[in-house]
C-alpha positions, -999 to 999 in steps of 0.1 A, spaced: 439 -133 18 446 -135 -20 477 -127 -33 478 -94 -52 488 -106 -92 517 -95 -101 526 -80 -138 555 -103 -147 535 -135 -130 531 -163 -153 496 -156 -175 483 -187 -193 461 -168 -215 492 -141 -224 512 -179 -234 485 -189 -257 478 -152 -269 516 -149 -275 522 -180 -300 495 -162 -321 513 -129 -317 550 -149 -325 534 -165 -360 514 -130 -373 549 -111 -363 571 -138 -385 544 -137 -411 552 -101 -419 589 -106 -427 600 -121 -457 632 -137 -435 640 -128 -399 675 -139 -389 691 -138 -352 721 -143 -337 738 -143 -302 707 -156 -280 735 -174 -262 746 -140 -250 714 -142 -226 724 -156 -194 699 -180 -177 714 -175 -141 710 -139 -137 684 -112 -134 689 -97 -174 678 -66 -190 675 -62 -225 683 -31 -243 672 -30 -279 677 2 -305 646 19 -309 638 24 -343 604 9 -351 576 17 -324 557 -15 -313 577 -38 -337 608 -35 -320 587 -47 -288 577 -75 -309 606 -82 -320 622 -92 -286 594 -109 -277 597 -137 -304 629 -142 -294 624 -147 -252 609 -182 -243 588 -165 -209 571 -135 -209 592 -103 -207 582 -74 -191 583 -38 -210 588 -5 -206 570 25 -229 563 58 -230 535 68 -212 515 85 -238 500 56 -254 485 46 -217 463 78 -217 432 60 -232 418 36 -200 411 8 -221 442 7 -240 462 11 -212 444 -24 -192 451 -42 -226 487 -32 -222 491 -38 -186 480 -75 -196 507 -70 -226 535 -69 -197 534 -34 -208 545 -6 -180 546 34 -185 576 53 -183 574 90 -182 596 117 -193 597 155 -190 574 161 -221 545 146 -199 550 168 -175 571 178 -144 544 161 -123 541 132 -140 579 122 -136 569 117 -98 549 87 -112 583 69 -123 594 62 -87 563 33 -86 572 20 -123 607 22 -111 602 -3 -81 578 -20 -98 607 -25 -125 633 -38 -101 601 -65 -81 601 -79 -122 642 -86 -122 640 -93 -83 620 -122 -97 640 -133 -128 616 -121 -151 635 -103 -183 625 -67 -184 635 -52 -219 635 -13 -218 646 9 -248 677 30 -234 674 57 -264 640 68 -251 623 78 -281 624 60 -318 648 74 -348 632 53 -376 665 60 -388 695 40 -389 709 59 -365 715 51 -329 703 83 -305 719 95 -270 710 74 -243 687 81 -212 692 74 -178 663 54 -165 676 21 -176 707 20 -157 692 45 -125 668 7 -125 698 -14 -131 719 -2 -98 689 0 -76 680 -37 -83 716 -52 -86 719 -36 -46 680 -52 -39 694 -87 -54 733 -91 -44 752 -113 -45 734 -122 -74 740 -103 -105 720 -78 -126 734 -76 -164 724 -57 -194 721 -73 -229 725 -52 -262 704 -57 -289 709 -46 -323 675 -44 -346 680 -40 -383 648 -35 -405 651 -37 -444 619 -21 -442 602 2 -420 565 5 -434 557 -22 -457 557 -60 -449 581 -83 -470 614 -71 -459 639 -86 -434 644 -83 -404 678 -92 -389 685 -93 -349 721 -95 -327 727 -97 -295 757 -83 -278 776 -96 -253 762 -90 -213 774 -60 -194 775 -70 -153 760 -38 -136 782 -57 -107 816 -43 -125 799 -8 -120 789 -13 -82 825 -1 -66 815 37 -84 790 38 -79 787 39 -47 812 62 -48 801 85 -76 767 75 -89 767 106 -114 799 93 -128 788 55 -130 759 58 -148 773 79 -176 800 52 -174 779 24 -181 755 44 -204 785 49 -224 794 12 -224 759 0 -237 759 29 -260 789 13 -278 779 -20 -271 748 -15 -293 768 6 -321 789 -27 -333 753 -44 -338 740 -19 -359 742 4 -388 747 35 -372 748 67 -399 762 95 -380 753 122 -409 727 144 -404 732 162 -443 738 128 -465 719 103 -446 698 92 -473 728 88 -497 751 71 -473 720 45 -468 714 44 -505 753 40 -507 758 14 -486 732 -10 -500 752 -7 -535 785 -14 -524 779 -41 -493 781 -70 -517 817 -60 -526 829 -51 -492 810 -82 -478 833 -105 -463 815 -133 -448 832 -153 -420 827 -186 -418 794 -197 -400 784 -165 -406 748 -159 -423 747 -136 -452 726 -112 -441 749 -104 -407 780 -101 -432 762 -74 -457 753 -57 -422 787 -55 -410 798 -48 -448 770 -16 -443 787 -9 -407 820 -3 -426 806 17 -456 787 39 -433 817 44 -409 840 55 -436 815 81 -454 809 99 -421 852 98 -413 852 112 -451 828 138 -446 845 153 -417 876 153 -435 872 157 -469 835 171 -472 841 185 -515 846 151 -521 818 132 -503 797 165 -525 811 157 -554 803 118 -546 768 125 -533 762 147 -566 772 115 -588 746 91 -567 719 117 -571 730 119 -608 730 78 -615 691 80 -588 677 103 -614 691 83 -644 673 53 -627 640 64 -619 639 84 -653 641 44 -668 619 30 -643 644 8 -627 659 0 -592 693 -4 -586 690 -43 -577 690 -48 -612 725 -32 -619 735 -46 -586 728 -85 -587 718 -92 -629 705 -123 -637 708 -139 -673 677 -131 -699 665 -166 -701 664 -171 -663 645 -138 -663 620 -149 -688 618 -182 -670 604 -168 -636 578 -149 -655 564 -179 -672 565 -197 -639 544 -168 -622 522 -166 -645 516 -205 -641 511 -202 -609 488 -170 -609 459 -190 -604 472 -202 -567 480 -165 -565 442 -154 -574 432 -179 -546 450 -172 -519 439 -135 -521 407 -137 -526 405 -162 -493 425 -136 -474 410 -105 -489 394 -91 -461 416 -91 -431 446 -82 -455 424 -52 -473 414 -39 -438 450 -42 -424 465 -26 -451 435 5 -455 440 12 -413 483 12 -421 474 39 -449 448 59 -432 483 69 -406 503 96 -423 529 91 -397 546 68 -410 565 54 -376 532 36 -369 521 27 -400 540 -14 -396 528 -13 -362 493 -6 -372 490 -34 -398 505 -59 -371 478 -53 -349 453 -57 -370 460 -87 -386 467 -102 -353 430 -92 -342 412 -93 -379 427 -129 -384 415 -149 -359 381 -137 -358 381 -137 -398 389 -176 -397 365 -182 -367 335 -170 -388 349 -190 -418 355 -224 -397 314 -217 -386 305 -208 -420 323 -237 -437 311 -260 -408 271 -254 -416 281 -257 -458 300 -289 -459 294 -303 -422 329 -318 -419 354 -313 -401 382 -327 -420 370 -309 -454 369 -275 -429 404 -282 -417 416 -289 -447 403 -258 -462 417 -234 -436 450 -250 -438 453 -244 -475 439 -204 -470 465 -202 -448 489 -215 -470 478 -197 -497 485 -165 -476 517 -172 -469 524 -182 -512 508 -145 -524 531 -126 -498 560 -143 -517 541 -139 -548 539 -105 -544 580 -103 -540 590 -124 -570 561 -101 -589 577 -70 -579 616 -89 -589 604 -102 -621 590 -70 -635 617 -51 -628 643 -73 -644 617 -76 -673 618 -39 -674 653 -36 -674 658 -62 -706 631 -42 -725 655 -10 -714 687 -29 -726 672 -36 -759 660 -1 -767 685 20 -754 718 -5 -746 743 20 -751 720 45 -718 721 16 -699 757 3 -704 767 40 -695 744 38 -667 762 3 -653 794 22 -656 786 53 -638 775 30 -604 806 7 -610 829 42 -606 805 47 -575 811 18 -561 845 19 -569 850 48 -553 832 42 -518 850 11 -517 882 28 -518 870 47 -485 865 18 -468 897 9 -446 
């Protein structure tokens, strides 16, 4: 008799499938930086537990970073369509329900659940998002139960062997668009086997235990913005001043530094609101004040906040409009899966979905885009090398106009800002000394 296939058995179509997936994720990102893989132990049965602030991404995410092929846990909304819901199931994809399905769906978890503990039983990463539902905020939500109720059942199924839970911390420059960063840290593992002695004698007790111990391990990998009233600002406030709070260790990347440097600044505007609340007002009122000033002008604050000399300014311009031509190119040979992913990313007014939208579809439109171009060029020029040669350069090309598209979007707004300082220097000297006093005064916060 055959044996019944597993979710989490190896799939050597999901392998090829997921190098595809791994390059159109990357793609998206202007930079993607991790750090702490070596907090994943290979000996032991691990579950990963990322913030959730990004829908699909975040999934994504974690699996670029895992060599195998993880296992996932998600809501079980998005499984309601048949079809969808067999294309997730090959995904490594498993429902989880929750009491806004319905009291009679939450029966349904007991399966997922075993089916959950079979996946570490056999070594197989499952990754489960312990928040339950997404913030996209910076902000990291209460955590649920169903996480750690799978964590104890399947440290007892595989003892003496040992079940542990990794943190992950996911930062996103930005949410909707493609072109920002994306920064990743994992926290050190959490044995569910230190939990084991209470929880056999008070499971109620353990699991809020250990929920509270993930809970803080994932708030030192993130920027967490407690404020429900000023979250905007504090955001906004924090990307000024990181650069002079940053402190970057050594071997440390840049990009971890300005996020701990965001960790403090956010820390000490939510101690100062409870506090002193006037004066967080009163500093709030000054960053709406110098916000208006800026978008009155046009400008973004990047200019005030990293300035670059005239000539070099002038210099990039020249040099993008030298190399426009290469820009021109490589649109026009990835027009149409790019136009299409972008019109089905607008077409959500949601905007949680709209990244995860125009992921997808460039990871279907791509393929099949180039397929039809390798036939088409193959029947014009009947060579192979001149058709590989070709695609190669397209795909090149795609990569040059999403960068192109970036030092655009820098260069004009520098240029901007010199035609500003030439007509109105003495508004824009005042408006460089109104964020230094910002600055100034957040940093002074900061303990």
């Amino acid at each position: 008799m055959r044996k019944k296939k597993k979710i989490q058995d190896y799939e050597f179509s999901y392998a090829v499938m997921k190098i595809h997936v791994d390059s159109s994720f990357r793609q998206y990102f202007r930079k993607i930086y991790v750090e702490g893989l070596e907090n994943i132990p290979q000996d032991k049965r691990v579950i990963i537990a990322p913030n959730h602030q990004n829908a699909l991404m975040d999934a994504l995410a974690v699996l670029m970073t895992q060599k195998g092929q993880p296992v996932f846990l998600a809501r079980s909304d998005v499984f309601k369509n048949k079809k969808v819901a067999r294309i997730l199931h090959w995904l490594n994809i498993l429902p989880v329900y929750r009491m806004r399905d319905g009291r009679d769906e939450l029966g349904k978890n007991s399966e997922i659940f075993d089916l959950s503990i079979d996946v570490l039983r056999d070594k197989v990463t499952l990754c489960l998002m312990p928040e339950g539902q997404q913030s996209f905020k910076r902000t990291l939500l209460p955590l649920v139960k169903g996480m750690f109720r799978i964590a104890f059942s399947a440290q007892e199924e595989v003892e003496p062997d040992e079940v542990v839970i990794v943190p992950l911390g996911i930062e996103y420059d930005e949410y909707v668009h493609p072109g920002g960063d994306l920064s990743m840290r994992f926290g050190k593992p959490i044995p569910v086997m230190d939990y084991m002695p209470l929880y056999r004698e008070n499971q109620a007790v353990a699991l809020n235990r250990i929920k509270q111990d993930v809970s803080d391990g994932l708030d030192v990998l993130i920027q967490n913005i407690r404020s429900q009233t000023h979250y905007d600002e504090f955001y906004s406030l924090s990307l000024m001043a990181q650069d002079t709070v940053c402190t970057k260790k050594e071997g440390q990347k840049r990009a971890f530094a300005r996020l701990d440097a965001r960790q403090k600044i956010s820390m000490a505007l939510d101690a100062e609101e409870q506090t002193h609340p006037v004066a967080i007002q009163q500093l709030c009122s000054k960053h709406a004040d110098y916000q208006k000033k800026l978008s009155s002008f046009r400008l973004k604050d990047f200019v005030f906040g990293h300035p670059q000399r005239a000539a070099w300014t002038l210099t990039k311009g020249l040099l993008l409009l030298l190399t426009l031509p290469f820009f021109v190119a490589g649109w026009a040979a990835n027009f149409i899966p790019s136009f299409f992913s972008n019109l089905m990313a607008k077409r959500f007014k949601n905007d949680f979905y709209k990244s995860t939208v125009n992921i997808v579809m460039r990871i279907a439109l791509y393929p099949i885009y180039y397929l039809l171009i390798i036939i088409a060029l193959s029947f014009i020029f009947k060579s192979v090398l001149i058709v590989v040669i070709a695609c190669v350069a397209s795909l090149l090309l795609s990569r040059f106009v999403f960068f192109y598209r970036l030092w655009v979007k820098d260069a004009w707004g520098r240029i901007r800002f010199l035609w500003r300082r030439m007509r109105n220097g003495k508004e824009m000297a005042r408006l460089a000394q109104l964020r230094k006093g910002i600055v100034t005064e957040v940093v002074g916060m900061v303990k």
